[in-house]
C-alpha positions as CSV (number, residue, x, y, z in Angstrom):
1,X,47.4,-25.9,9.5
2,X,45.2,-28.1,7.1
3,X,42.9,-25.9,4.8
4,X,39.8,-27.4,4.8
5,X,37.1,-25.9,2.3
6,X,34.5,-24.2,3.3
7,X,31.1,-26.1,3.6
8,X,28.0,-25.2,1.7
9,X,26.4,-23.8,4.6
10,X,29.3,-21.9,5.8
11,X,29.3,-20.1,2.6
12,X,25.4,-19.8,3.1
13,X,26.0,-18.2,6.5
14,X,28.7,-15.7,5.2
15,X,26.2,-14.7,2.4
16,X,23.6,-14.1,4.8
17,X,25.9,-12.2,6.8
18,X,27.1,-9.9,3.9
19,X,23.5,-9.4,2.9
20,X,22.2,-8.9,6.3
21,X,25.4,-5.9,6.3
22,X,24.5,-4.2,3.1
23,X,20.8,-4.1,3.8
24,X,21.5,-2.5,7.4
25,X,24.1,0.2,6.0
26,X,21.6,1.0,3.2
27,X,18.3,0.9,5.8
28,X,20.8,2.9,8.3
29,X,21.9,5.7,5.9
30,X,18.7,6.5,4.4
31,X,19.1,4.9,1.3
32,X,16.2,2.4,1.5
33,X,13.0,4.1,3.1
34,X,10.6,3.0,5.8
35,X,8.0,0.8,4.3
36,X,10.0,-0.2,1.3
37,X,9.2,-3.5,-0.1
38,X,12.2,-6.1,0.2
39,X,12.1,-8.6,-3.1
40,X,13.4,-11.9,-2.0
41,X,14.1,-12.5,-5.6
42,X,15.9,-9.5,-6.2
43,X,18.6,-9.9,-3.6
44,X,19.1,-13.3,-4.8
45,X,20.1,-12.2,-8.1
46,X,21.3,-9.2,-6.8
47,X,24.0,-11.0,-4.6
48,X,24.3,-14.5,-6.6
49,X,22.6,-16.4,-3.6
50,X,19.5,-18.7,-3.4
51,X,16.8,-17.9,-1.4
52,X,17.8,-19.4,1.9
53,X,20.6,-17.0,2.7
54,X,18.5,-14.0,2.0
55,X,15.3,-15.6,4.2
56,X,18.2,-15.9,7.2
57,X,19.4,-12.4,6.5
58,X,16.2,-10.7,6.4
59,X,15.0,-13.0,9.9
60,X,18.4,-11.5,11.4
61,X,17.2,-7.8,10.4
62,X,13.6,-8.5,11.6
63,X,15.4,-9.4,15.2
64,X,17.6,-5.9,15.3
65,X,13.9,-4.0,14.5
66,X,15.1,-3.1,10.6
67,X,12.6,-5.4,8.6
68,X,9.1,-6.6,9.0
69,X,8.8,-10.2,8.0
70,X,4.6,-11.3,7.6
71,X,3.8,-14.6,5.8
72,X,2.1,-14.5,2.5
73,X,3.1,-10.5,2.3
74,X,6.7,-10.6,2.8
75,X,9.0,-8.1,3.4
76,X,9.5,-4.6,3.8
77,X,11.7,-2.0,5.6
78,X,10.1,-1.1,9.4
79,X,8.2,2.1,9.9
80,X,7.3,3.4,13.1
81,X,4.7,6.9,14.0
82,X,5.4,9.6,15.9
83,X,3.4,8.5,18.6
84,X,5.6,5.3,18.6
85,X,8.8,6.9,18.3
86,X,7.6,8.8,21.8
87,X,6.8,5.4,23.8
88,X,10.6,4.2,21.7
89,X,11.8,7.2,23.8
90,X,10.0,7.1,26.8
91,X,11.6,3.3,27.2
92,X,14.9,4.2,26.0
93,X,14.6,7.2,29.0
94,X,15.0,4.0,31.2
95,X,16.9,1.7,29.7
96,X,20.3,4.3,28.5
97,X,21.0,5.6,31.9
98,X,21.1,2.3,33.6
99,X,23.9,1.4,30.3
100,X,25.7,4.5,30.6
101,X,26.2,4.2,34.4
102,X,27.1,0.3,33.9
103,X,29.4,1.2,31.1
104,X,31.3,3.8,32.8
105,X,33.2,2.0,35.2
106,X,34.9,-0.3,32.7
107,X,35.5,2.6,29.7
108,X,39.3,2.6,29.4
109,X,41.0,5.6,28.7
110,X,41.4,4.8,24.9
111,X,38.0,4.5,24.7
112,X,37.2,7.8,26.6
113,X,39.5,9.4,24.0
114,X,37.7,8.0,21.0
115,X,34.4,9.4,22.5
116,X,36.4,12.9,23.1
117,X,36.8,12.9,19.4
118,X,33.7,11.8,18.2
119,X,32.1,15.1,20.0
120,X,34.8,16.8,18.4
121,X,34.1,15.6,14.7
122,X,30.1,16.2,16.0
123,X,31.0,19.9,16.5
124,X,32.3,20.6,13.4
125,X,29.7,18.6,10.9
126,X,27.4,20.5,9.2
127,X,24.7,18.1,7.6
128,X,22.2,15.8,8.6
129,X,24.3,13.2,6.7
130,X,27.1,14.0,9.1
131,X,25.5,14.1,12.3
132,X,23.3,10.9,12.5
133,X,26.0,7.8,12.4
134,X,28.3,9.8,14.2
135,X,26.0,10.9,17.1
136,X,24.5,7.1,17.1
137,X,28.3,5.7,16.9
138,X,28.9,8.0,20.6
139,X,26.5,7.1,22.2
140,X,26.6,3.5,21.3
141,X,30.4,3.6,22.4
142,X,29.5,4.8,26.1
143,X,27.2,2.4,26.6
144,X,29.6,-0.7,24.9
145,X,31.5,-1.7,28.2
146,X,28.4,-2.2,30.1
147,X,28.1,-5.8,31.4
148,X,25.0,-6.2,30.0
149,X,24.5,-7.7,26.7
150,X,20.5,-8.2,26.5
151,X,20.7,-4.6,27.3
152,X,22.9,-3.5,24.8
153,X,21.1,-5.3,22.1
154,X,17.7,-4.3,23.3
155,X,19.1,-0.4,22.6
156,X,20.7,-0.5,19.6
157,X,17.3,-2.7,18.8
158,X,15.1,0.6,19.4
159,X,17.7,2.8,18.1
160,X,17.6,0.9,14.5
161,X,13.4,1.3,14.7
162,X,13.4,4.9,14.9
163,X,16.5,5.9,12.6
164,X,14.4,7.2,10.3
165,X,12.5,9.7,12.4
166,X,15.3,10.6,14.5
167,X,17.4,11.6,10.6
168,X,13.6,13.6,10.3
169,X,13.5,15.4,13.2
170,X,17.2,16.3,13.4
171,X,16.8,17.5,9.8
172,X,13.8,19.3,11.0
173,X,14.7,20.8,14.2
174,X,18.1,22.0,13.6
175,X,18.7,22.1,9.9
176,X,15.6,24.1,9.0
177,X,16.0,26.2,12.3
178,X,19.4,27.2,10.7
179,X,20.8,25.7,14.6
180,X,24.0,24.4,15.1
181,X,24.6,21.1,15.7
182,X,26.8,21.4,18.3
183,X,25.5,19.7,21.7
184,X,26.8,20.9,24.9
185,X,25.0,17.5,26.6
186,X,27.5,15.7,24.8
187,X,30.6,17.6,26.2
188,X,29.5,17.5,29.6
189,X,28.7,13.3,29.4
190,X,32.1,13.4,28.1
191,X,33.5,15.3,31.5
192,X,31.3,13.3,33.9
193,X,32.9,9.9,32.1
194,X,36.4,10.9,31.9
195,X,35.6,11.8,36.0
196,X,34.5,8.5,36.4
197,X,31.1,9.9,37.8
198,X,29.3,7.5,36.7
199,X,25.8,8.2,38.4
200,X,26.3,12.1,36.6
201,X,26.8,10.7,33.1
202,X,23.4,8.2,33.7
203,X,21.7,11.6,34.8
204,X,23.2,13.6,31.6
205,X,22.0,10.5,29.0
206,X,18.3,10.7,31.2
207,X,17.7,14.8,30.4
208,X,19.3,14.4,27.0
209,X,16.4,11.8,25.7
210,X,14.3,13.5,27.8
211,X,14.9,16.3,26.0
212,X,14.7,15.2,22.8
213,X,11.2,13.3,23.4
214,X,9.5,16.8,24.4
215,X,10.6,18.6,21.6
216,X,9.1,15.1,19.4
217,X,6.0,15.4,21.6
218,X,5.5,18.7,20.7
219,X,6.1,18.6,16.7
220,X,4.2,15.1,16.4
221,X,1.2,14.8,14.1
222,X,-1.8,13.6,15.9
223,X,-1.7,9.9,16.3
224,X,-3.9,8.4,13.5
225,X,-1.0,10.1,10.6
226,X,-1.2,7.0,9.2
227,X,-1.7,3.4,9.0
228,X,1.2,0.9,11.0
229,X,3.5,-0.5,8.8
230,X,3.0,-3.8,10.8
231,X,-0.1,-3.9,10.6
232,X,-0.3,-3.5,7.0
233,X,1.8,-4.4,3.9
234,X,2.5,-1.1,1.8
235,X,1.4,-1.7,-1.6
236,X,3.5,-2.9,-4.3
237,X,3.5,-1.0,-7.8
238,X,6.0,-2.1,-10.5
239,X,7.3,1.7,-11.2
240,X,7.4,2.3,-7.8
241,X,11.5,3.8,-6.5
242,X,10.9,2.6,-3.2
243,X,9.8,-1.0,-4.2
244,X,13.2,-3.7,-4.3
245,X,11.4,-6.3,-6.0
246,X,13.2,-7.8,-9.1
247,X,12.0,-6.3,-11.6
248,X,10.5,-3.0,-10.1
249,X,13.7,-1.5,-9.0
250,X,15.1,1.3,-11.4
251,X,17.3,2.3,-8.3
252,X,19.7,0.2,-6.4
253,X,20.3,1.2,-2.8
254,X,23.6,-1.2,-2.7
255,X,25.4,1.2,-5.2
256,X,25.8,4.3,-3.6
């Protein structure tokens, strides 16, 4: 086979692709913060790239509900309220059970396995560090065979635009509570999958948000806790931690 070299804008749309990836894991792991400005400049010189790749990379965030993109004002990591992150529940209430029970059908037996030890690995965590990618990595995995792709990217979508809350309320309900983080929901989705009940494991993932949207319902602030992230810029100030522009950063998210 002939190599041919890569074209410019192939290399551009790797580079977009990397950046798009680090952004996400660092967005995803709590490393940069909701309403944390995004410097254009900076992740140009911070991955050797112009500004077209990181412009594509940051549009490709803004479509998975990670970044807020507004002309003259730019970019800055998504925030949502409490109040949102109940009508994000409320609509993911609707939208899982119909995955899960479309998904179940076509889950092989290796993939039931990997979901048997993914609960496993979730009994035995003991952080919030822990517990967040793995329970988001189950879940996404029961719903992955489901025939339905605008589906599947419309919940990992609202998934990604309440990260942040979900990492504050698990740290909040069961870390400070001192209770474990063991979830007996999990363990019986597991069972109704592995018994090909599919309508029992859409039931299961419908009481399980359910669930976890009363208990936000009932700690939320009242709805005016503060402004809407899309609505409004957060401010920029140079000595700011939480501010990625290039010369305003002292700490670098992409390190850790």
């Amino acid at each position: 086979m002939i190599d041919v070299p890569n074209s410019p804008e192939a290399d551009g749309r790797l580079l977009s692709v990397r950046i798009a990836d680090d952004i996400r894991r660092a967005v995803l792991d709590g490393s940069m913060l909701p309403g944390t400005r995004v410097g254009q400049e900076w992740l140009a010189a911070k991955f050797g790239a112009s500004r077209i790749p990181v412009r594509e990379a940051l549009r490709q965030l803004q479509d998975e509900g990670l970044v807020i993109l507004a002309p003259n004002r730019g970019a800055w990591i998504a925030d949502v309220t409490s109040q949102e992150s109940i009508e994000v529940y409320k609509i993911r209430e609707a939208l899982e059970p119909l995955a899960m029970a479309e998904s179940v059908p076509h889950l092989s037996d290796e993939d039931i396995s990997a979901l048997e030890v993914t609960v496993a690995r979730l009994e035995r965590v003991d952080s919030v560090q822990e517990y967040i990618p793995l329970d988001r990595a189950f879940h996404l995995k029961a719903y992955s065979r489901a025939p339905l792709p605008h589906l599947l990217r419309t919940i990992e979508r609202y998934w990604n635009s309440t990260q942040h809350f979900r990492r504050w309320f698990v740290k909040d309900s069961l870390a400070k509570d001192g209770l474990p983080f063991s979830d007996p929901q999990h363990l019986m989705l597991v069972e109704m999958i592995r018994a090909r009940d599919a309508e029992g494991a859409a039931s299961i993932v419908r009481l399980h948000i359910r669930r976890t949207r009363l208990l936000i319902e009932k700690m939320a602030p009242p709805p005016k806790e503060r402004p809407k992230s899309r609505q409004r810029a957060p401010p920029i100030a140079a000595d700011s931690q939480t501010s990625f522009d290039a010369d305003a950063s002292p700490h670098d998210p992409f390190t850790a």
